[in-house]
C-alpha positions in Angstrom: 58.7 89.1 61.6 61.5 92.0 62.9 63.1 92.9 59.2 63.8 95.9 60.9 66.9 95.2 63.3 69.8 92.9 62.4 71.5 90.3 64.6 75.0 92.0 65.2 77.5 90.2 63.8 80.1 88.7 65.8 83.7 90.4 65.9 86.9 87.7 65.6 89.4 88.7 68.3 92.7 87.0 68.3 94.2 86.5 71.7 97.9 87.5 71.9 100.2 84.9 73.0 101.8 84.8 76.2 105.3 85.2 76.9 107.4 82.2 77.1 107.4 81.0 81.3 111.1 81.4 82.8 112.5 78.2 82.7 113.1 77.1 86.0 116.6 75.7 86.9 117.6 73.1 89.0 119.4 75.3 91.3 116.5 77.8 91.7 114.1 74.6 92.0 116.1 73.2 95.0 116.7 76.5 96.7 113.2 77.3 96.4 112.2 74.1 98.0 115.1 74.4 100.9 112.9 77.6 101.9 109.7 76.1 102.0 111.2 73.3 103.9 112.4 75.7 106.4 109.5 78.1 106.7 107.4 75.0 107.4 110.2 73.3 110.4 109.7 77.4 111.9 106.2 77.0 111.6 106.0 73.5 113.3 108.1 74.4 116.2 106.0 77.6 117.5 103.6 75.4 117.6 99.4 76.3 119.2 101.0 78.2 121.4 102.4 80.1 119.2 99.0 80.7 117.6 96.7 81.3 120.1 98.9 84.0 122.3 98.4 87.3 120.2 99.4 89.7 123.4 102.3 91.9 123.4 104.3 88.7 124.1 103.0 86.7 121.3 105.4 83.8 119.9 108.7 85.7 120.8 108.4 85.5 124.6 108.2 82.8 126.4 104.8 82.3 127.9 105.2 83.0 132.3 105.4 79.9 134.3 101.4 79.8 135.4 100.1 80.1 132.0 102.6 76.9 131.2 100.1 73.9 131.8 96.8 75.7 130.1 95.8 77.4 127.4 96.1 81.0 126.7 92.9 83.1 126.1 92.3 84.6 122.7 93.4 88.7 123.4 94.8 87.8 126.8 
């Protein structure tokens, strides 16, 4: 049955190789790591506080002395 219509035949595609991956130096590994250690000590020290105030104050004021011993509403 179906002589009429032919199977297409498959198509053989080569896959171009990638360029070679920089090769990473100590130097560049270590600096690289020195960030990521300090991005995540800034990270730590803001803290929930930090996270939860998203007024016009934010993380780079200081929250006012009443708001001190609770939390801050999300959009206060």
């Amino acid at each position: 049955m179906g002589g009429m219509f032919k199977a297409p035949k498959p198509t053989v595609v080569t896959a171009a190789e990638p360029p070679p991956a920089p090769v990473a130096t100590p130097a560049t590994v270590a600096a690289a790591g020195q960030t990521a250690r300090l991005e995540n000590q800034d990270r730590a020290r803001r803290g929930l506080v930090g996270t939860i105030a998203t007024s016009e104050r934010g993380v780079l004021e200081a929250a006012p002395r009443l708001a001190a011993g609770r939390k801050t509403l999300l959009g206060e």
